[in-house]
C-alpha positions, 0 to 999 in steps of 0.5 A: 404659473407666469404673472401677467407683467411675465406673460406680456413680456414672453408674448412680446419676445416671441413677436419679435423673434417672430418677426425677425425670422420673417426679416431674414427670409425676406431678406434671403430671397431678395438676395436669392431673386438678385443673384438669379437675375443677375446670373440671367441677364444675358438670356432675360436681355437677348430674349427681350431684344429677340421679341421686343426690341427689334432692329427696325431701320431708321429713316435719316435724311440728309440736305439736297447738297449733301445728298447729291455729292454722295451720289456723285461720288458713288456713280464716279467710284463705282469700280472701287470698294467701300467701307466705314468707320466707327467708335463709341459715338455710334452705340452698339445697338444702331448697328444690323451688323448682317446688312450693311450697304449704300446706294440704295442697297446697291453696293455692300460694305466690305471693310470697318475701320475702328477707334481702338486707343487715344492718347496716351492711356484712353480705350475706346469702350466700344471697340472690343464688341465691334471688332467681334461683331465685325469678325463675325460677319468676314469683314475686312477689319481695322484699327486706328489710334487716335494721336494726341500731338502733345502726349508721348509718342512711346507711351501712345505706341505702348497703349495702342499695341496693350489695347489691339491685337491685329490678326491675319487678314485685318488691315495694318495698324492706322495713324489718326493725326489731326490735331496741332500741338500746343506745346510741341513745335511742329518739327517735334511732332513730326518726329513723335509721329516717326516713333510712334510709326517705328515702334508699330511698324517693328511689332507688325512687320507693315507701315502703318497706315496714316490718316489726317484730313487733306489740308493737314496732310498738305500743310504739315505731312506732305513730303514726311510719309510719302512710303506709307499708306495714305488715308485722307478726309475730304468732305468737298465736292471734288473728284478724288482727296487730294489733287496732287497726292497718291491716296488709297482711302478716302473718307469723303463724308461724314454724314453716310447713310448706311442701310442696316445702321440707324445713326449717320456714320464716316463712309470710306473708298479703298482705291482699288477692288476687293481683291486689292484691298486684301493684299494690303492685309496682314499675312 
């Protein structure tokens, strides 16, 4: 027969088992509804989208200005092929990747250009999804390295290439240069330019294609790249990028409204028909 002191003291020791036992099952089947969550994700988060997060367009707007240049610029074009460009500022679910058209949903996008690197280590973090998402949809695709003027040139190609694998029918690999370097003369950058350009060029077997904006290009490229697909940025109200220079894209506003893509994104012109533009793809 236990003592009463005893008695207590088994009570208590079978409480706390008791309890302890409760603890680790609770415990377990947090763990258990975790990982199972965790291993649904992807269908809890596709359903979810599916039935309540539908793409429901955006009604954007721009000034009176704007509007008027854009729709300019489109009547003056309208032989030419149209396209836009993106990076990690537009987010992923912004875009119906389906239904993308301009001039009231006259006129398809038939191309997309990307931000794939920066720099000498930078990715963009949206760039694998998009080019999926474009490969998709049989859009004629393009990737761009944006150029940091006072990195390294080798070390730029090298992260370009590790980052971007272009495949037949994409575009050649773009240059983006828009900034001057503060370390560098502007004699040196345009040598940097050059390897960055050679190394490329040597892997694809094509020129790279060069972008800048058209008072860059003026001031500083003119006359260095005249052999290489030109890109040129020019939000003016004029008729054409550049009044004294061949161009074969022009993105000409910065401010496009896209029906299927609920932010503001850059719109391109390709100087020439769909079939053209194929022609200048990678074999």
């Amino acid at each position: 027969m236990y003592s009463k002191k005893t008695s207590r003291k088994i009570h208590k020791n079978r409480r706390k088992n008791y309890f302890f036992r409760r603890k680790v099952v609770l415990a377990i089947l947090i763990i258990t509804l975790i990982g199972t969550g965790l291993y649904l994700k992807q269908s809890i988060s596709y359903y979810y989208a599916l039935y309540f997060n539908k793409f429901v367009h955006k009604k954007l707007h721009n000034n009176e200005t704007e509007t008027l240049r854009i729709q300019k610029i489109l009547s003056n074009n309208l032989d030419k092929t149209y396209g836009f460009d993106i990076s990690h500022y537009q987010n992923k679910e912004d875009i119906k990747w389906d239904s993308l058209t301009i001039g009231n949903k006259t006129i398809p996008l038939e191309f997309v250009v990307m931000r794939a690197t920066m720099g000498n280590r930078n990715a963009d973090k949206h760039f694998a999804d998009f080019w999926e998402q474009a490969k998709k949809q049989n859009m004629i695709r393009g990737a761009y390295h944006f150029y940091r003027a006072d990195e390294d040139p080798v070390i730029q190609a090298n992260n370009f290439l590790e980052n971007v694998k272009l495949e037949s029918g994409d575009l050649p690999p773009i240059l983006d240069i828009e900034k001057i370097p503060k370390r560098k003369t502007n004699k040196k950058l345009l040598e940097d330019l050059k390897v960055w350009c050679k190394i490329v060029e040597e892997t694809y077997d094509e020129k790279p294609i060069i972008y800048t904006y058209y008072h860059y290009y003026k001031d500083f490229l003119k006359g260095e790249f005249d052999d290489y697909p030109l890109w040129l940025a020019n939000y003016n109200d004029v008729p054409t990028p550049s009044p004294d220079s061949d161009w074969d894209f022009w993105q000409f506003t910065e401010s496009g409204i896209v029906h299927g893509i609920n932010t503001k994104v850059d719109l391109d012109i390709y100087n020439g028909s769909s079939w053209s533009l194929k022609r200048l793809t990678l074999d």
